[in-house]
KEZAKOL-55295 format. One record per residue (C-alpha): chain; x, y, z; residue number from 1. Coordinates in nm, 4 decimals, decimal comma, padded with zeros to 6 digits. Layout:
KEZAKOL-55295
<rec chain="A" xx="X" yy="Y" zz="Z" resi="NUM"/>
...
//
This chain:
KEZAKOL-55295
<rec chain="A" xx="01,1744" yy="-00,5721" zz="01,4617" resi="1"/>
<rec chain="A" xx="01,3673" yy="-00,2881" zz="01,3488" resi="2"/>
<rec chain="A" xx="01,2283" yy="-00,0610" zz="01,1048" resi="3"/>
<rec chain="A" xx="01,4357" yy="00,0167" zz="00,8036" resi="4"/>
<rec chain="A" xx="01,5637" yy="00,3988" zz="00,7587" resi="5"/>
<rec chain="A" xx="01,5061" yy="00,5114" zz="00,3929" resi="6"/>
<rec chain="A" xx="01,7846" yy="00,7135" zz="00,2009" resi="7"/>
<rec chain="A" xx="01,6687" yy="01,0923" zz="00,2520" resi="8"/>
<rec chain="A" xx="01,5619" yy="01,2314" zz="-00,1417" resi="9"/>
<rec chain="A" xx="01,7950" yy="01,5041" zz="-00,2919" resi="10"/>
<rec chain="A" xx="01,4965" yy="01,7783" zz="-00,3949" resi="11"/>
<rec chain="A" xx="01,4391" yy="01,8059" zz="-00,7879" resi="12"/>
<rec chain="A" xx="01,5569" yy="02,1476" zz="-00,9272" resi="13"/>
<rec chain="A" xx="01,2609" yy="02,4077" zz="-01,0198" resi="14"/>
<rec chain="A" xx="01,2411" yy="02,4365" zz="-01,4333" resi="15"/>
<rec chain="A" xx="01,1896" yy="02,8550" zz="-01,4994" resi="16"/>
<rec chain="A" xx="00,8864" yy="02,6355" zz="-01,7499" resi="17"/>
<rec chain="A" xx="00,6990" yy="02,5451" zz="-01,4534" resi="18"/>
<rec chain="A" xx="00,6709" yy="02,8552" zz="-01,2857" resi="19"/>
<rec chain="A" xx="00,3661" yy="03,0951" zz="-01,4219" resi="20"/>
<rec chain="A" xx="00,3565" yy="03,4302" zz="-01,3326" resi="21"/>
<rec chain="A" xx="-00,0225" yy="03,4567" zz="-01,3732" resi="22"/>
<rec chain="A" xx="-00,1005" yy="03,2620" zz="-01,0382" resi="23"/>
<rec chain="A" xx="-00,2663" yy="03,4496" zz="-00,8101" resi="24"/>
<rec chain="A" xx="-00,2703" yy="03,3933" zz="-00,3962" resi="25"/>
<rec chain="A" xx="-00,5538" yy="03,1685" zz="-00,4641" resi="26"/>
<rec chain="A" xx="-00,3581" yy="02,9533" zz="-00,6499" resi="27"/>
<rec chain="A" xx="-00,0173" yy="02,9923" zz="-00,4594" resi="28"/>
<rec chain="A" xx="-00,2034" yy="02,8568" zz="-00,1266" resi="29"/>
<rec chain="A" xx="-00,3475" yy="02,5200" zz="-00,2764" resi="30"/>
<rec chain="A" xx="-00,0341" yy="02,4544" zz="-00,3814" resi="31"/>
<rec chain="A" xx="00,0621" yy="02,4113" zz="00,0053" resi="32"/>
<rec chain="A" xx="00,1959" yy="02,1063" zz="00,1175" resi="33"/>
<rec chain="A" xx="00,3045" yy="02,0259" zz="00,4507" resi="34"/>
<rec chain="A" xx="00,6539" yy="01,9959" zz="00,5696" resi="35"/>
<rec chain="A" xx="00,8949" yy="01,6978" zz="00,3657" resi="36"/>
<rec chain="A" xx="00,9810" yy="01,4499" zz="00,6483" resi="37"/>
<rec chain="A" xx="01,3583" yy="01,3402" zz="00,6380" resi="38"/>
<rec chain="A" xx="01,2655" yy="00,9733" zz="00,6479" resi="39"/>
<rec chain="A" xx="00,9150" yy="00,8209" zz="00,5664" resi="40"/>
<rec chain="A" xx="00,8035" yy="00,5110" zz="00,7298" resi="41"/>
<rec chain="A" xx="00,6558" yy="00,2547" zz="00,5999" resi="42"/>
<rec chain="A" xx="00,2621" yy="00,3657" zz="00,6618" resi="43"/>
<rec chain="A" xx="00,2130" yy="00,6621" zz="00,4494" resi="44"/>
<rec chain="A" xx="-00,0963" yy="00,9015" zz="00,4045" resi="45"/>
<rec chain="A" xx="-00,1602" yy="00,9671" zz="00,1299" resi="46"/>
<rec chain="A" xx="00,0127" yy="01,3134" zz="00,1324" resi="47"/>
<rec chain="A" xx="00,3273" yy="01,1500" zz="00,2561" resi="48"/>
<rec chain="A" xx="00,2875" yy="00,8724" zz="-00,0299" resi="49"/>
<rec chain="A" xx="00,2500" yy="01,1903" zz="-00,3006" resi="50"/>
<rec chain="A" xx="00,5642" yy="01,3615" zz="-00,1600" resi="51"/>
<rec chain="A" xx="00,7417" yy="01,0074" zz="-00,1573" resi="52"/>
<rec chain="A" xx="00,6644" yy="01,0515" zz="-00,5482" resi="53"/>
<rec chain="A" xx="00,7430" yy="01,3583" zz="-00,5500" resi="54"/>
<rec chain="A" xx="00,4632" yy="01,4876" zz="-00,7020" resi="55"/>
<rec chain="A" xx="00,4878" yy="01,7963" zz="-00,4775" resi="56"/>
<rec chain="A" xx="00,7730" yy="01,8915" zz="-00,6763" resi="57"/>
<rec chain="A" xx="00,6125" yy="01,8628" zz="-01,0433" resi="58"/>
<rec chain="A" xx="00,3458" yy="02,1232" zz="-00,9893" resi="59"/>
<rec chain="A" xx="00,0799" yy="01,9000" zz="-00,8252" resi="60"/>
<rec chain="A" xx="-00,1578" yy="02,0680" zz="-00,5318" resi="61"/>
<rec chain="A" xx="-00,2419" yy="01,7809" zz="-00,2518" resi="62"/>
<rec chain="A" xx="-00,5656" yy="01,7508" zz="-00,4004" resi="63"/>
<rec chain="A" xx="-00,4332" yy="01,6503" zz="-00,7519" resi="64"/>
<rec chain="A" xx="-00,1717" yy="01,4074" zz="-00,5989" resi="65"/>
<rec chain="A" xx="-00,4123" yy="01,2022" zz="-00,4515" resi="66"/>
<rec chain="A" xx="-00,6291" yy="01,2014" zz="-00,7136" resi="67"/>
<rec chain="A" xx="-00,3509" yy="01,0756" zz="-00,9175" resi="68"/>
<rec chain="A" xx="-00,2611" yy="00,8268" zz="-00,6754" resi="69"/>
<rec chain="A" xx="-00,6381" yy="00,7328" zz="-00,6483" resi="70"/>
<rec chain="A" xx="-00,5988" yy="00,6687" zz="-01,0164" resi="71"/>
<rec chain="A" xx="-00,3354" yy="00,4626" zz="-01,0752" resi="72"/>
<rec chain="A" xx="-00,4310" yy="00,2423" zz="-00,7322" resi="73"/>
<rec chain="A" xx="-00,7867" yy="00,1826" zz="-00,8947" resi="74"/>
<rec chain="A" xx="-00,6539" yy="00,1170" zz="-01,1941" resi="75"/>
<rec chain="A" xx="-00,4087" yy="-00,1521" zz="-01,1043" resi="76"/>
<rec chain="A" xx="-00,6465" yy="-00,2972" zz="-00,9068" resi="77"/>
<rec chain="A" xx="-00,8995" yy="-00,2796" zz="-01,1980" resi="78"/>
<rec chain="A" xx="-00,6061" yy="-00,5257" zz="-01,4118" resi="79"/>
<rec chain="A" xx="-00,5300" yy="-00,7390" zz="-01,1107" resi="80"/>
<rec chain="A" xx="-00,9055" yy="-00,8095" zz="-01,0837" resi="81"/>
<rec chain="A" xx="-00,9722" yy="-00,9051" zz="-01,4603" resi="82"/>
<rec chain="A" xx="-00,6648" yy="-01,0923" zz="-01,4181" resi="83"/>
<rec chain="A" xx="-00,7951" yy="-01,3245" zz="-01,1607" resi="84"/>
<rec chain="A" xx="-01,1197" yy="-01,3611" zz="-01,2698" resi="85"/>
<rec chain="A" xx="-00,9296" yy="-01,4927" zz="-01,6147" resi="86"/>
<rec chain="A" xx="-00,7678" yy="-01,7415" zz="-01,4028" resi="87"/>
<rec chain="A" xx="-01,0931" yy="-01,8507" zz="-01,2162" resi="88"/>
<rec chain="A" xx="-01,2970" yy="-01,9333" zz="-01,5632" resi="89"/>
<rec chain="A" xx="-00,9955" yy="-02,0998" zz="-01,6826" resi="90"/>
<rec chain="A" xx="-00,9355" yy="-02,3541" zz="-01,3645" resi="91"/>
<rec chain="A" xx="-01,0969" yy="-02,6988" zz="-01,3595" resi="92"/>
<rec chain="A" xx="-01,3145" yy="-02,7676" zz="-01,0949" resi="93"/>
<rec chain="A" xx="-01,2730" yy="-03,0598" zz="-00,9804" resi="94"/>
//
């Protein structure tokens, strides 16, 4: 089976509004990330998964990517579980 190759992401432009000249070197090195791969496979980490959002280009270190990601994962899981316990109390048991 052949994987699929993903369309490669045009970078978004830097806004002068995002940029603040009070950061210090402290700040400059969490906002590290690791190299932007040309294609990304299927099975992300979840650094990968954050630059697939591009969240490394809206002023997000690593560590408040994934803690964004960790969010919104836990939180759809959260509605999917209400959901189908919703559908369990409902259904007739035979």
């Amino acid at each position: 089976m052949q994987m699929s190759r993903r369309k490669k992401l045009k970078p978004i432009p830097k806004s002068s509004k995002n940029k603040d000249s009070s950061q210090g070197p402290m700040e400059e090195k969490q906002h590290n990330w690791p190299e932007r791969p040309d294609v990304f496979s299927e099975l992300m980490t979840p650094v990968e998964a954050a630059m697939f959002l591009r969240l490394d280009q809206i002023d997000h270190t690593p560590a408040t990517a994934i803690q964004t990601l960790n969010y919104w994962r836990e939180r759809h899981f959260s509605a999917v579980l209400v959901r189908y316990q919703e559908i369990c109390k409902n259904s007739v048991r035979w």
